[in-house]
C-alpha positions, 0 to 999 in steps of 0.5 A: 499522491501528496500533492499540496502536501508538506513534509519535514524530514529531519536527519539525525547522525548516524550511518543510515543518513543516506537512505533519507535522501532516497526518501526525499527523492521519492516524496517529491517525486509523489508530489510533496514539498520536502524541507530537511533539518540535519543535526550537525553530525548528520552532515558528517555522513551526508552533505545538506546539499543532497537534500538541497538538490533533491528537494529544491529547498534549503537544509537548515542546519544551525538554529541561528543561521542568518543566511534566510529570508527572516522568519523564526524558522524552527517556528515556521517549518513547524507550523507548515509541517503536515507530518514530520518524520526524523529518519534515522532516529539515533539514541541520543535524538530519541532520548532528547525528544522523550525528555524535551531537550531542544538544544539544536534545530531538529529538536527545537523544530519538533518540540515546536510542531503540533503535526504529526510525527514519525520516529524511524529508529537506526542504531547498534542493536545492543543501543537499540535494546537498552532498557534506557532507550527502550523507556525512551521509545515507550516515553514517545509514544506515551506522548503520541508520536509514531515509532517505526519498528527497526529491521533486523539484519546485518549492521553497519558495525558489523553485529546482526541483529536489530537496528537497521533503518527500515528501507525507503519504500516502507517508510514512505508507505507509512507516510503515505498511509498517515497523510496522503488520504482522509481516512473516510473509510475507517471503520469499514471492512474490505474485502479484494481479491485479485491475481491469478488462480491455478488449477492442477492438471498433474503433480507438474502442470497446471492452468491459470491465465495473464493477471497480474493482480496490479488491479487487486493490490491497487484497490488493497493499497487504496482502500487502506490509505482511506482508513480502510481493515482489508483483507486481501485474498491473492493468487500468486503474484511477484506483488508487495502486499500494501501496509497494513493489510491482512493477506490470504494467500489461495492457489485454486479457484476453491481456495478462492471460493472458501476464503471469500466465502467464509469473510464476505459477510462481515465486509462492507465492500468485496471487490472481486478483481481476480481473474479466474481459471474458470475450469478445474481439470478433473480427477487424475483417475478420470484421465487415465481411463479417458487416455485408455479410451485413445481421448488425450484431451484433458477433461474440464469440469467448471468450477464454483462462481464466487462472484454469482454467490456472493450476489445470492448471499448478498446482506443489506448494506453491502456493496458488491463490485466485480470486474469484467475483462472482454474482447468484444462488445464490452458494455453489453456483456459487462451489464448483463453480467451485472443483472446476471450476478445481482452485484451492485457494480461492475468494473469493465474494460477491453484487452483490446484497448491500448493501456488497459489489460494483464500486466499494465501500470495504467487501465481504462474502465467504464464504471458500470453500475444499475442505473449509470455507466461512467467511461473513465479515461486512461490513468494509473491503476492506483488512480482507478482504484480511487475511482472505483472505491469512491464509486462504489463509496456512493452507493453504500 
C-alpha cells in the first residue's frame, strides 16, 4: 500500500520511543522505505539498532556523523521524505519546531523538508496541558503541520490522564491516510453498508446469517484514503471502523432500510455490501396463536429490499453498486439481479469458490456492469475494494 513511498521517522526522548519501532515495522511491512532520526535522548529508551534492523537503513543520530557515503544528510533525507512524522513528540521537540530551533539532526532535518509533516505528541499530562505547550501546538499548525490528538489513560509516571502516545495501528492509519492514495475522490460522498442484520424471534433469539462486514469496511477504509466523506452504515461486527468515517451502527434490516434511505440521495456512490437477513419473524402475538393452532414453525414475513429502492429512487449522477453472493450459476443470477434492481453495478462472487465468501481476508469477483463483466483474480479485500471503486469511478 506505500509502496515507492518514502517515510522519515524521527524520534524524540521520551518513553514512548518504543512504540516507534512498531511503527516502523509496519510501514515497511506496507511497502515503505523508512529512514529514522533519534534525538540523542531518544537512544536512552531505545537503541538505533532497532531501527537499523527493522528498517535496513541506518538511524542517524548526530548532525555531524562521517560514518556516511557524503552527502548533506539532514538535506537529503528531507528532500526524499514524502511525509515526516516525529513520534513521540516530547515539549521541548515541539517547542524547538514551533519556534524554528535546529539545533540537532531532527529538527535540523524537519525545518529543511518541504513534505508533509506529523506531529504525535507524548508526555505528562500536566506538560501536555501547559499553556506553553498548548501555544506551541497551536503555533504548529499555524504553520501547517498536522498534530495528532494524545490518548488518555494511564501514564508512564503514574498520573492518568492525557498524554500517552496514540497506539501503532492509528498513527499508521493516519499516515496511510496523508500519503498512501491520491485523493481523487474528494468532495464525493459514499455511502457502505456492510455486516450482518438481526431479526429478533424473542426477547433472546434471533436470525441473521455469516457476514463479516470485511468487504463493507474495506470499501469504507478504501474510499476515505481516496479523499472520500463516508458513512458507513454497519451491523454488528468485531471490525475497527476506518479513520475518518462516520459510522451508523443498525440491528435489523428496517434499521438498514431507514438509515440508507434517509442518506442516499446526497451520495455520489452506495455500495450496498451488507448481507441481509432476508425475512423478519413476525409479531410475537401471531406466534402464539400459530403454537395454539399445534404449528411450531416460526412464521416469516419478507422485509423491505433496500437494494430495489434505491434502484427506483436513483437520482441522475449517482452510482449504485450492489453485491451478489451465489452458490450457483453466478453470473446468470447476478446480471439479472442487476436489470432487476436497475443499479448500475454488481459485485458478484460464489461461496463455492476457495478464497472468496464470509469471513475471508481475500475474495474473488467478477465486476459486472450493463454493458461488461470483468473476472477479477484472488487479492486481498482491501485490493478489491480499489477495483470496485475505480470501476464504479468510470461510470460516474
Amino acid at each position: 500500500m506505500l509502496k515507492g513511498k518514502n517515510v522519515l521517522l524521527c524520534v524524540s526522548g521520551g518513553i514512548a520511543a518504543y512504540k516507534s519501532a512498531t511503527i516502523a515495522s509496519m510501514l515497511v511491512k506496507l511497502g515503505a522505505t523508512v529512514n529514522t532520526i533519534m534525538t540523542e535522548n531518544a537512544t536512552k529508551f531505545i537503541a538505533p539498532l532497532t531501527f537499523e534492523t527493522l528498517t535496513k537503513t541506518k538511524c542517524i543520530t548526530d548532525t555531524f556523523n562521517r560514518d556516511f557515503e557524503f552527502d548533506v544528510k539532514h538535506i537529503s533525507l528531507a528532500k526524499a521524505a514524502d511525509i515526516i512524522v516525529v513520534a513521540p513528540a516530547t515539549a521541548n521537540t515541539i517547542a524547538k519546531l514551533a519556534h524554528g530551533i535546529a539545533d540537532n539532526m531532527l529538527t535540523s532535518t524537519i525545518i529543511a523538508s518541504t513534505a508533509k509533516k506529523l506531529v504525535v505528541p507524548s508526555m505528562n499530562t500536566n506538560m501536555l496541558e501547559n499553556p506553553i505547550t498548548q501555544d506551541n501546538i497551536k503555533l504548529l499548525e499555524h504553520y501547517g503541520f498536522l498534530v495528532m490528538q494524545s490518548a488518555e489513560g494511564l501514564l508512564a509516571c503514574g498520573d492518568t490522564g492525557k498524554g500517552k502516545m496514540p497506539e501503532p495501528e492509528d498513527i499508521v492509519e493516519e499516515i496511510l491516510y496523508q500519503i498512501a492514495f491520491e485523493k481523487d475522490l474528494a468532495g464525493k460522498k459514499v455511502l457502505v453498508t456492510a455486516g450482518p442484520t438481526r431479526e429478533s424471534i424473542d426477547p433472546v433469539r434471533f436470525i441473521t446469517n455469516h457476514s463479516t462486514g470485511k468487504m463493507g469496511y474495506a470499501l469504507a477504509k478504501a474510499a476515505a484514503l481516496r479523499g472520500a466523506d463516508v458513512t458507513l452504515v454497519t451491523g454488528h461486527t468485531a471490525l475497527k471502523a476506518p479513520r475518518g468515517v462516520e459510522v451508523v451502527d443498525i440491528d435489523s434490516a428496517e434499521d438498514l432500510f431507514r438509515a440508507v434511505a434517509e442518506r442516499s440521495d446526497s451520495c455520489d456512490f452506495i455500495f450496498k455490501a451488507a448481507a441481509v437477513a432476508d425475512y423478519t419473524p413476525v409479531s410475537v402475538a401471531d406466534q402464539k396463536i400459530k403454537k395454539q393452532d399445534g404449528d411450531m414453525s416460526i412464521p416469516l414475513k419478507r422485509t423491505e429490499d433496500t437494494l430495489k429502492y434505491l434502484g427506483a429512487h436513483k437520482r441522475a449522477g449517482q452510482v449504485l453498486c450492489g453485491f451478489s453472493m451465489e452458490t450457483e450459476n453466478v453470473l446468470e443470477n447476478s446480471k439479472a439481479k442487476l436489470a432487476k434492481k436497475n443499479i448500475d453495478m454488481i459485485v458478484a462472487n460464489s461461496l463455492r469458490t476457495e478464497g472468496a465468501g464470509f469471513g475471508t481476508d481475500t475474495n474473488v469477483v467478477s465486476l459486472i456492469t450493463k454493458d461488461s463483466c470483468e473476472e477479477l483474480p484472488i487479492m486481498s479485500k482491501f485490493d478489491a475494494a480499489c477495483a470496485i471503486i475505480d470501476k464504479a469511478k468510470s461510470i460516474l
